[in-house]
C-alpha positions in Angstrom: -80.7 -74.9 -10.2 -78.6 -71.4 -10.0 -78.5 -69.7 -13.2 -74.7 -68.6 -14.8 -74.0 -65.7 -15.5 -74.8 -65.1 -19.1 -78.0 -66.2 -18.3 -78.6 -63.6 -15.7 -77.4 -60.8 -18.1 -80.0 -61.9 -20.9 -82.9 -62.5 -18.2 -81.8 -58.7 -17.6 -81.4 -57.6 -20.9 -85.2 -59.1 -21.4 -86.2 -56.8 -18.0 -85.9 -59.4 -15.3 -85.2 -57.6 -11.9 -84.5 -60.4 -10.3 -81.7 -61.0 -12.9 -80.4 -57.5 -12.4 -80.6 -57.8 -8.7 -78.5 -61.3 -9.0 -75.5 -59.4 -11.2 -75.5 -56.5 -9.1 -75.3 -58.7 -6.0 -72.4 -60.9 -7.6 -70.7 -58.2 -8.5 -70.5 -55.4 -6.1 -68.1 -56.2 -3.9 -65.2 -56.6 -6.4 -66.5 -53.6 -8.1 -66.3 -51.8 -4.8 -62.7 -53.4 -4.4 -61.6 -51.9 -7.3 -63.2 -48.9 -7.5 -61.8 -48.1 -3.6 -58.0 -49.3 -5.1 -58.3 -46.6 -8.5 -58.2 -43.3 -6.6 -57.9 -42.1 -3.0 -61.9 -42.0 -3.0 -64.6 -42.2 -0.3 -66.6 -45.1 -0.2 -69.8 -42.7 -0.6 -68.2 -42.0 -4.3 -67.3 -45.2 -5.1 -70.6 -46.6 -4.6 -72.3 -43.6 -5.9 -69.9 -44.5 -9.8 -71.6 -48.5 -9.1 -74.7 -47.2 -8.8 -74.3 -45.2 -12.1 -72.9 -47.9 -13.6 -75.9 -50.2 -12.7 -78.4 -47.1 -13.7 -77.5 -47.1 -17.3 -77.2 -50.5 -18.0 -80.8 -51.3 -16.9 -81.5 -47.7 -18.9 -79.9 -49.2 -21.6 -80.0 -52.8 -21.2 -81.6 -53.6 -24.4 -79.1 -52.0 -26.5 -76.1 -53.9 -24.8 -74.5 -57.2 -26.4 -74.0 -60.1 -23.8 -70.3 -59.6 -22.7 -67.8 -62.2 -22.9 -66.9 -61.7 -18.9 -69.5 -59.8 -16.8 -67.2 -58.7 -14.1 -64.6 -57.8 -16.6 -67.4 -55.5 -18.7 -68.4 -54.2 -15.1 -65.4 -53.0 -13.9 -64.3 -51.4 -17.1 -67.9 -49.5 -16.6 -66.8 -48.8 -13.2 -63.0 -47.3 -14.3 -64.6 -45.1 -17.2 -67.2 -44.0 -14.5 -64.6 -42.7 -12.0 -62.3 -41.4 -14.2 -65.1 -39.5 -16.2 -66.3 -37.8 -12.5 -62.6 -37.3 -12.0 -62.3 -35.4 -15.1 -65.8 -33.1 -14.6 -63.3 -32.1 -11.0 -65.7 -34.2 -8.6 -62.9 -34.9 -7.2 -63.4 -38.2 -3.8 -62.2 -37.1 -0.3 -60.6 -39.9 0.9 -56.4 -40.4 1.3 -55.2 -43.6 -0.4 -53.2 -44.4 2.9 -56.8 -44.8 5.1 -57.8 -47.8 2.5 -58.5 -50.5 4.6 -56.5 -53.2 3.0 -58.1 -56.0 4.9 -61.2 -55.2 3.1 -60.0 -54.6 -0.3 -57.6 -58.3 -0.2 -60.5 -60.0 1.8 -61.3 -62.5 -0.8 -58.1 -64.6 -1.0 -57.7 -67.5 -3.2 -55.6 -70.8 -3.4 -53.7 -69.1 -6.4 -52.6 -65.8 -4.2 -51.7 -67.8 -1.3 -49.5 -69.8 -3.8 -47.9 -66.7 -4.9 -47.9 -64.4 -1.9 -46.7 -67.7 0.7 -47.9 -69.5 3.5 -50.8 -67.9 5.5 -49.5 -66.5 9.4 -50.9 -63.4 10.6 -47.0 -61.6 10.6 -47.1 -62.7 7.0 -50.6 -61.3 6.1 -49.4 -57.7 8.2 -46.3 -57.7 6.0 -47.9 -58.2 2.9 -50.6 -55.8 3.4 -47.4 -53.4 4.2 -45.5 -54.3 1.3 -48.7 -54.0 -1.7 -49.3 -50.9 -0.1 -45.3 -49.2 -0.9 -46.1 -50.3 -4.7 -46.4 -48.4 -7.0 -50.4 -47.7 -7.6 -49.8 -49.6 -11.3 -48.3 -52.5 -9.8 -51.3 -52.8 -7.0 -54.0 -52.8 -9.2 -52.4 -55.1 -11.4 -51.8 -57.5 -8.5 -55.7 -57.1 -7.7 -56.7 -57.7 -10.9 -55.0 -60.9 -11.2 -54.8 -62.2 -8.0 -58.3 -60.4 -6.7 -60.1 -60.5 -9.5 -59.3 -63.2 -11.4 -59.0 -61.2 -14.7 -56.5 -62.9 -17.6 -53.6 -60.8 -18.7 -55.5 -59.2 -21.6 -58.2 -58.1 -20.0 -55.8 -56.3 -17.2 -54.3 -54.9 -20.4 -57.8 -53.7 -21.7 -59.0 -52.2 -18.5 -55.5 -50.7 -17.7 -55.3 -49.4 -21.4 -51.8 -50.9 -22.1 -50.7 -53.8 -24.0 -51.0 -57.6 -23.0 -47.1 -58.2 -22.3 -46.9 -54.6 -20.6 -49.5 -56.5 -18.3 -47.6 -59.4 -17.8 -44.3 -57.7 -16.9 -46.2 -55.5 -14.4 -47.3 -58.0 -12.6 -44.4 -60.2 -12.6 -42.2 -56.7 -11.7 -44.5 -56.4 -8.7 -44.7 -60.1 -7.9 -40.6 -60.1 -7.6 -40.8 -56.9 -6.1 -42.6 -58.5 -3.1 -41.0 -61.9 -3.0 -37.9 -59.4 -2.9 -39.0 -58.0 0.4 -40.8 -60.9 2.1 -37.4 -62.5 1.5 -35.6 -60.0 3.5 -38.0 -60.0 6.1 -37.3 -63.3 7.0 
């Protein structure tokens, strides 16, 4: 029987690699998701912050409380990584424009087709167009929600603004893109 979770983190806490191996393997694709959407970064840097990330909490693993949401806790880890290099000037050498989208979006679920419309590969190009003439804000809010599954507070956490500032980003950029899907076609 798989194991959830929370019981991964405490096998880790208690020093199982195997249980470290398990969240890092769960994890590290929408970590690398969102790191690659925070700043025009190389994929190099963005795995090197995971990687960090992953270090200290096995350093300091038996110090840490068991999280409410693991990827949540993980990519809050991850933001306060990058923006902590970003800070020190180890500054990524990547343009924003040379994300590949398809990669980052890869992972769609029946909620985002709801919201983004019926699947047709002119609709996925224009999509993938439109998120990517939003404003930064209002793309990582979409990811968030729609990528990453994260509730409106803890976009407001990891974003550092308010819960309803979360909700009208999203809903600003979700009406932003029905806007221009709609005159499309």
């Amino acid at each position: 029987m798989e194991k959830s979770e929370n019981e991964y983190w405490l096998s880790f806490q208690k020093g199982d690699e195997e249980a470290y191996t398990c969240l890092y393997r769960l994890h590290v694709k929408a970590m690398f998701r969102y790191g690659m959407s925070l700043v025009p970064a190389s994929e190099a840097f963005v795995f090197d912050c995971i990687h960090d990330v992953f270090t200290e909490l096995w350093i300091k693993r038996e110090k840490l409380s068991a999280p409410d949401n693991v990827r949540f806790y993980l990519l809050k880890a991850l933001k306060n990584r990058v923006l902590h290099l970003l800070e020190r000037k180890e500054k990524p050498s990547k343009n924003l424009e040379s994300v590949d989208f398809d990669d980052l979006w890869a992972d769609y679920s029946p909620e985002d087709i709801m919201v983004l419309g019926e699947e047709s590969q002119y609709r996925q190009e224009l999509i993938k167009k439109l998120i990517g003439q939003l404003p930064h804000r209002q793309q990582e809010v979409l990811r968030l929600r729609f990528v990453e599954s994260l509730d409106f507070q803890e976009i407001a956490d990891l974003m550092s603004i308010n819960r309803q500032s979360a909700q009208n980003l999203t809903q600003r950029a979700v009406e932003k893109m029905r806007g221009w899907i709609l005159k499309h076609e």
